[in-house]
C-alpha positions as CSV (number, residue, x, y, z in Angstrom):
1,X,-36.6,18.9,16.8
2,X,-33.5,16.7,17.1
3,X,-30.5,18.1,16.0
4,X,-29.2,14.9,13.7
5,X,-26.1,15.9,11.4
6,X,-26.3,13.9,7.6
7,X,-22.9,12.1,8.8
8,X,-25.5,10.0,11.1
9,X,-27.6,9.3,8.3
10,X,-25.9,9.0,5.3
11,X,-22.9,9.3,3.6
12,X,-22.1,8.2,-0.6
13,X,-19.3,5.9,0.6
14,X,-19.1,4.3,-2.6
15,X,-18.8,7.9,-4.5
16,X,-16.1,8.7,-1.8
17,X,-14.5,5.4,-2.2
18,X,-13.7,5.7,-5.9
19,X,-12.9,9.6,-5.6
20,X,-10.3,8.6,-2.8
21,X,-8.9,6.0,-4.9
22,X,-9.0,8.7,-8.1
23,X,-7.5,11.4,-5.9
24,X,-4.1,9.2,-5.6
25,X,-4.0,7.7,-9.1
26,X,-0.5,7.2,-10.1
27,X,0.9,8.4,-13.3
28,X,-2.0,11.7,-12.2
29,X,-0.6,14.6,-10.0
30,X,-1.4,14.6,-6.7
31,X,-2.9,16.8,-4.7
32,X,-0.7,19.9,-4.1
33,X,-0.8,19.4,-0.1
34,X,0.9,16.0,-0.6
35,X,3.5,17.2,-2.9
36,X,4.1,19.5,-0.2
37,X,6.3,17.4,2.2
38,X,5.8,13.4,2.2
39,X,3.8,12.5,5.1
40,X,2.7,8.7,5.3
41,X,-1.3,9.6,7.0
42,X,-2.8,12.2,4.9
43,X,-6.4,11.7,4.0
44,X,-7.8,12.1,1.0
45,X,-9.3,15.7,0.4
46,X,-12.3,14.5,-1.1
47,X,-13.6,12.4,2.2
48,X,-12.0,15.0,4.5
49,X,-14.4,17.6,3.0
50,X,-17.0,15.0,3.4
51,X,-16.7,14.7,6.9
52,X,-16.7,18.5,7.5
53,X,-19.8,19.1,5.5
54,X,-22.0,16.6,6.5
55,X,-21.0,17.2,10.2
56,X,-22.3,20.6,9.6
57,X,-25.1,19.8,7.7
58,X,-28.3,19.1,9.0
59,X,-29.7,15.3,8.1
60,X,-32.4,16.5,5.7
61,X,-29.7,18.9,3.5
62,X,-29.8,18.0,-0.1
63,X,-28.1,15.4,-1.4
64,X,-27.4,16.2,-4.6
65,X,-25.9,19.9,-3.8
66,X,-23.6,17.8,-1.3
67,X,-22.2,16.2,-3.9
68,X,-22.2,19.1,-5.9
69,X,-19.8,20.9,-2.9
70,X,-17.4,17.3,-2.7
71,X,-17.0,17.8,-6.4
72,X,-18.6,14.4,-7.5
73,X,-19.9,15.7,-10.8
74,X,-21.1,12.6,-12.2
75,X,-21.6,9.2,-11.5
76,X,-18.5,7.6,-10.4
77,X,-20.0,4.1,-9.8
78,X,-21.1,3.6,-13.6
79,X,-17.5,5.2,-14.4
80,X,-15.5,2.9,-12.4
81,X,-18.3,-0.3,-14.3
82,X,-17.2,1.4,-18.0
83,X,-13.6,0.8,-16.5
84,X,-13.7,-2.7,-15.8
85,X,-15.7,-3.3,-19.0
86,X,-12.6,-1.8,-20.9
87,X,-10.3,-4.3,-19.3
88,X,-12.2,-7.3,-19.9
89,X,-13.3,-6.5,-23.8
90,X,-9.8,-4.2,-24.4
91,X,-11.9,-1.4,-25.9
92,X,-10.6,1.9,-24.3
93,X,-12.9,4.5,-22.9
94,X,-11.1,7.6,-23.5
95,X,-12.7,9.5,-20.6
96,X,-15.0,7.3,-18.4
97,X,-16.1,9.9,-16.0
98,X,-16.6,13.0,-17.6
99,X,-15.4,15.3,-15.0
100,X,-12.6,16.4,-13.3
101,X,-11.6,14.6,-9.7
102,X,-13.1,15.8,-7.2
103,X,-10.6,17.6,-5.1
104,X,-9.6,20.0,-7.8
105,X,-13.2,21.4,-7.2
106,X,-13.0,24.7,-5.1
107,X,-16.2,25.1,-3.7
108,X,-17.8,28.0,-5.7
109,X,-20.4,30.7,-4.7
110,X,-23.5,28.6,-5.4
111,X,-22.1,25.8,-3.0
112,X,-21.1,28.4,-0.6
113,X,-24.4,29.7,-0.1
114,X,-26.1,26.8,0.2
115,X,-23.9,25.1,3.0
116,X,-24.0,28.6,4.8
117,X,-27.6,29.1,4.2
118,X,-28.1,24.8,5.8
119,X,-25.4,24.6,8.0
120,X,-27.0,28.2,10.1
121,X,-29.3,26.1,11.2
122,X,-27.3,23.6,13.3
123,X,-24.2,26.0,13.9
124,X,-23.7,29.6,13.3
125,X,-20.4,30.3,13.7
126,X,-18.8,26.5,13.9
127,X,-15.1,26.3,14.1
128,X,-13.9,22.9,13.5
129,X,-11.3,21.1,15.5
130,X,-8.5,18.5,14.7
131,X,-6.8,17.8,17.3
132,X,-4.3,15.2,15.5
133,X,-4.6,16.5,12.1
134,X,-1.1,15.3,10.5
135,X,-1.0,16.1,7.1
136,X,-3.6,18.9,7.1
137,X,-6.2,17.8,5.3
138,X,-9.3,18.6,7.8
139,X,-7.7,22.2,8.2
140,X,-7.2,22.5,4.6
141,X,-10.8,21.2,3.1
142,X,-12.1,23.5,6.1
143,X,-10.5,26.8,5.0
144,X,-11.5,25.9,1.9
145,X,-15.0,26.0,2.9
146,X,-14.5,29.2,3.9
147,X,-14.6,28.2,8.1
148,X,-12.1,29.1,11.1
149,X,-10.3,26.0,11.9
150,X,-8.4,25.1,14.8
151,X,-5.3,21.7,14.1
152,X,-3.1,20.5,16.7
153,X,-0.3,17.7,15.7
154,X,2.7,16.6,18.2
155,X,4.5,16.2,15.5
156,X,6.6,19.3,14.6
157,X,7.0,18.2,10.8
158,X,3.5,18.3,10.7
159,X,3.0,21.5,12.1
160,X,5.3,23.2,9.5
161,X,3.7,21.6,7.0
162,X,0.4,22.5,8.3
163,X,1.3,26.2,8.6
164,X,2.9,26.3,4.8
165,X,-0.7,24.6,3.4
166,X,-3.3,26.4,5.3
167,X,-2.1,29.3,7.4
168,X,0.9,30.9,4.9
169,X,-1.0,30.8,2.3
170,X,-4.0,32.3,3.0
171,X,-2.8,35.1,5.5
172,X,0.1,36.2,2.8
173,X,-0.5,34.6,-0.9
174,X,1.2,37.4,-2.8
175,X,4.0,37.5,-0.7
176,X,4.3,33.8,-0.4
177,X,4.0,33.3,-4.1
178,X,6.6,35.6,-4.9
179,X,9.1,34.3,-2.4
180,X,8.1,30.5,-3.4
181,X,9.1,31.5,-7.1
182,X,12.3,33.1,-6.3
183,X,13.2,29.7,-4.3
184,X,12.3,27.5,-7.1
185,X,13.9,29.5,-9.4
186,X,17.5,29.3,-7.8
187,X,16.7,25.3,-6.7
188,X,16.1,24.4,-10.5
189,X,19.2,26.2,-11.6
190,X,21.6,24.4,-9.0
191,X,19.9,21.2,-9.9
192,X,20.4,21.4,-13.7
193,X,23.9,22.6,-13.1
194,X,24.6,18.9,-11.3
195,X,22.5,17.3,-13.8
196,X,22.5,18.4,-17.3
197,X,25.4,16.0,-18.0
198,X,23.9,12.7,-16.7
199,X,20.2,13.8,-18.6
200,X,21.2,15.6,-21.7
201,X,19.0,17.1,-24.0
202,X,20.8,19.5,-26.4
203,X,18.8,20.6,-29.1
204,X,15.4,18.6,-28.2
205,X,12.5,20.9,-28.3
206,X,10.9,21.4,-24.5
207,X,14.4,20.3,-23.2
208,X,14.0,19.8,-19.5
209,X,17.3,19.1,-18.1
210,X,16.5,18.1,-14.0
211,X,14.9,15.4,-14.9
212,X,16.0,12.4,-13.1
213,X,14.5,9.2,-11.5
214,X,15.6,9.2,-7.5
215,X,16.0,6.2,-5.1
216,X,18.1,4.9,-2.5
217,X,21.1,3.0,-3.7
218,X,23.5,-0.1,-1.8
219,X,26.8,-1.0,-2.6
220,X,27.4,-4.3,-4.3
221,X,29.7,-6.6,-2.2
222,X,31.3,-7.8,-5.4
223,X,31.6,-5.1,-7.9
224,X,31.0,-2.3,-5.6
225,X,29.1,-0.7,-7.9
226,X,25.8,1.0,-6.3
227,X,22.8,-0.7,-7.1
228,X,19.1,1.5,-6.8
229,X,17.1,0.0,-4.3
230,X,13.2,0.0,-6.7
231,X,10.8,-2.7,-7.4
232,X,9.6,-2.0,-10.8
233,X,12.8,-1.7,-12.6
234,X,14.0,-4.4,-15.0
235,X,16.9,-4.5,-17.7
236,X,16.4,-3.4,-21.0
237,X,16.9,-6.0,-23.2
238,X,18.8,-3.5,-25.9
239,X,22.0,-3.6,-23.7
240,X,21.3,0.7,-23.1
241,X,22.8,0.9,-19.5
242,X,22.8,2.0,-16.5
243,X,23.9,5.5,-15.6
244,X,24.2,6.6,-11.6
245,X,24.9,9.7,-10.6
246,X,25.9,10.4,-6.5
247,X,24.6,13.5,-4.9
């Protein structure tokens, strides 16, 4: 019998399309890997788990539990045609998919025991190899699968952020957790300190007061006032200001 994977057959590239465009949504939260450490080559989760199960996978495996495992739990195609119907007539469609994106779904005990039960068939014991893996997201979507992985990256930025998404994590969570907590706790009291006068919020309910827009600033050779480097800013036509704090 020949041993053909379903990545040589067949893939839902348009499901993994619109999932990989979802996945980085703005105004959405990212993925936690990419809020991690900025690195400008991650992959999206969703296809990166794509390409790990369906190399496994055996070219007859079902369809409909692969997309199952991705976490495509809909139809993203007739989501993405209620979506452009909503621009054209104006009408909103207050939730067009009816599911979750697809990366937030960790692979449960059903999906588990399928992809074990399939993928025995074409590897027992696989261990999957990235040998340029960047961001992580092969290593991570493989762990998450429950497989030994093996990443490699030249980069040493990489590396560490590697190790803090897939290794740390998994080989010490409590420990990690607590330590991660303790860490945020002191960061977001120095920042507030520094910051609480340029953002205040005395007496607002849910007062939050670190919170700040960032960017990258030039000296004006007229006024030598700094100027924010951004795109989408513009002047508010109320005369508010502009306040700039230096850190």
């Amino acid at each position: 019998m020949a041993d053909r994977r379903l990545i040589e057959r067949w893939l839902p590239i348009t499901e993994l399309g619109i999932e990989s465009v979802r996945e980085r949504t703005p105004m959405t939260p990212f993925p936690a890997p990419n809020r991690l450490h900025v690195w400008w080559a991650r992959r999206p989760l969703v296809a990166s788990r794509a390409a790990v199960l369906a190399s496994l996978l055996p070219e007859d495996a079902d369809r409909r539990c692969f997309l199952h495992a991705l976490g495509v739990h809909g139809d993203p195609l007739a989501a993405r045609k209620r979506i452009d119907h909503a621009k054209r007539t104006g009408v909103r469609v207050k939730d067009p998919y009816g599911y979750d994106r697809a990366f937030k779904h960790i692979p449960d005990q059903e999906d588990i025991a399928w992809f074990e039960a399939k993928r025995s068939a074409v590897a027992s014991e696989p261990v999957v190899l990235d040998p340029t893996a960047g961001g992580g997201s092969i290593p991570f979507e493989t762990t998450r699968l429950g497989l030994s992985s093996l990443a490699n990256d030249l980069n040493p930025v990489a590396t560490l952020a590697m190790k803090a998404t897939v290794k740390w994590p998994f080989n010490w969570p409590t420990t990690l957790l607590s330590e991660f907590e303790g860490l945020a706790h002191r960061w977001r009291q120095a920042v507030e300190l520094k910051l609480s006068d340029v953002f205040p919020q005395h007496g607002l309910p849910d007062r939050v007061d670190a919170t700040y827009l960032w960017a990258r600033t030039v000296t004006c050779p007229y006024c030598e006032g700094l100027v924010p480097l951004s795109p989408n800013w513009r002047l508010a036509p109320g005369g508010t200001g502009v306040r700039l704090g230096a850190c």
